[in-house]
C-alpha positions in Angstrom: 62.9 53.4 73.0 61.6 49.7 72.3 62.0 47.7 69.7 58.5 47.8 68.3 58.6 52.4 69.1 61.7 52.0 66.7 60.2 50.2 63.9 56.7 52.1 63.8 58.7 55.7 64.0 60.7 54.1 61.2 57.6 53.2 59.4 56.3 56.7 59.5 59.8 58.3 58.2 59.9 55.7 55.2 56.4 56.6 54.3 56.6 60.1 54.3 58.9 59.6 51.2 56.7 57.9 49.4 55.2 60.4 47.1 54.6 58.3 44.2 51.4 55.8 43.5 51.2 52.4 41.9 49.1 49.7 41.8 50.6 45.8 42.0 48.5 43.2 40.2 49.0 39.5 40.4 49.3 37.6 36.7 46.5 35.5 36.7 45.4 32.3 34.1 44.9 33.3 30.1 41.0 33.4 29.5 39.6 32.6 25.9 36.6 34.3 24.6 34.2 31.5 23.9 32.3 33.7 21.0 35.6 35.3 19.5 38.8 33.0 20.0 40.1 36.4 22.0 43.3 35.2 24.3 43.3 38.0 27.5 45.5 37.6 30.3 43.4 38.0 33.8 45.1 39.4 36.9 44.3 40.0 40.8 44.9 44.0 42.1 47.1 42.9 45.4 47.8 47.0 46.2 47.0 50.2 45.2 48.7 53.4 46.9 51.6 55.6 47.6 55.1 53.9 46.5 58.6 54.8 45.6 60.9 54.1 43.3 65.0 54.1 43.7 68.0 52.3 43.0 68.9 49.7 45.0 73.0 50.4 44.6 74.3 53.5 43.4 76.8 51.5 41.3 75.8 50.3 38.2 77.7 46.7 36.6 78.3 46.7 32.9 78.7 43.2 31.9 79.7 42.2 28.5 77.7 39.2 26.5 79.4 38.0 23.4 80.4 41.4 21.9 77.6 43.8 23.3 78.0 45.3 26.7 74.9 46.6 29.0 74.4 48.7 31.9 72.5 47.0 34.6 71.1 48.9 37.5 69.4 47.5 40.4 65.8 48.8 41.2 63.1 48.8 44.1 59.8 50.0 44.9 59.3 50.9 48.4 55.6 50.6 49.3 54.8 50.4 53.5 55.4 47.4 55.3 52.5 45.0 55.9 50.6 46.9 52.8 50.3 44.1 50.9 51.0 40.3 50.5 53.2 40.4 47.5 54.8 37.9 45.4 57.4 37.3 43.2 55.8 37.3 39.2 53.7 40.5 40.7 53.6 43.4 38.4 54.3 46.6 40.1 52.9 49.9 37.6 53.7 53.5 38.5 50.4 55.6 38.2 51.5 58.8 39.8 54.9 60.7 40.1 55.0 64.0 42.2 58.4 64.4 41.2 59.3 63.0 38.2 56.3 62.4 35.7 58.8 60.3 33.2 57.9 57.1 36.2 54.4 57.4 35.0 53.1 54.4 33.4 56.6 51.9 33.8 56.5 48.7 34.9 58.4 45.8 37.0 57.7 42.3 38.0 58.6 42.0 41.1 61.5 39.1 41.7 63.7 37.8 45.3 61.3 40.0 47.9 61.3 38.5 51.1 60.0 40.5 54.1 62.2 40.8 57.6 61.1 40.8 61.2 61.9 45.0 61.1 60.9 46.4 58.1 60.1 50.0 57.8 59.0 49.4 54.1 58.0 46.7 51.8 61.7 47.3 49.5 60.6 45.1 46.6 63.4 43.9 44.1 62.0 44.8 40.8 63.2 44.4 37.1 62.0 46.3 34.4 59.6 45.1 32.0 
């Protein structure tokens, strides 16, 4: 099997796992309403489809800062390769969960995605918002 066969049959597993939907807007400039002094923040739609959302490691860290300690867990959100030109700053918002409506509505800003040569999915590195 070739390179390329390998990559595209990959393509078609990883997406076949993605039974979730979001939509991935770009933060754009603040816009003030001339008339009422209203502030809104504008933003670009860069993708809208099926996604998924996992943990990146299946070990959490739990650092300690001055005398509180946290649990940090890494996420992603898988949409398909070559779906979208995304961005760090993006913000990624779940609007459908097959399996797990408690997804529905969070969101992430999307920050250290780089795509590779093979990828079988678009794995963004997300935080939560």
């Amino acid at each position: 099997m070739s390179a390329e066969a390998a990559v595209l049959a990959g393509r078609r597993e990883a997406e076949a796992l993605m039974v979730d939907a979001c939509t991935i807007t770009r933060p754009g400039e603040p816009v003030t309403d001339p008339d009422t002094g209203d502030v809104t923040n504008s933003s670009t739609e860069v993708y809208s489809g099926k996604c998924k959302v996992q943990s990146k490691d299946s070990a959490t860290s739990n650092p300690e800062a001055g005398e509180a300690t946290f649990t940090v867990v890494s996420r992603q959100v898988h949409i398909p390769a070559n779906a979208a030109d995304v961005q760090d700053g993006d913000v990624v918002t779940i609007t459908a969960s097959l399996l797990n409506a408690f997804t529905v509505g969070k969101q992430y800003r999307v920050s250290g995605f780089e795509p590779d040569s093979f990828d079988t999915a678009f794995r963004l590195p997300v935080k939560i918002l």
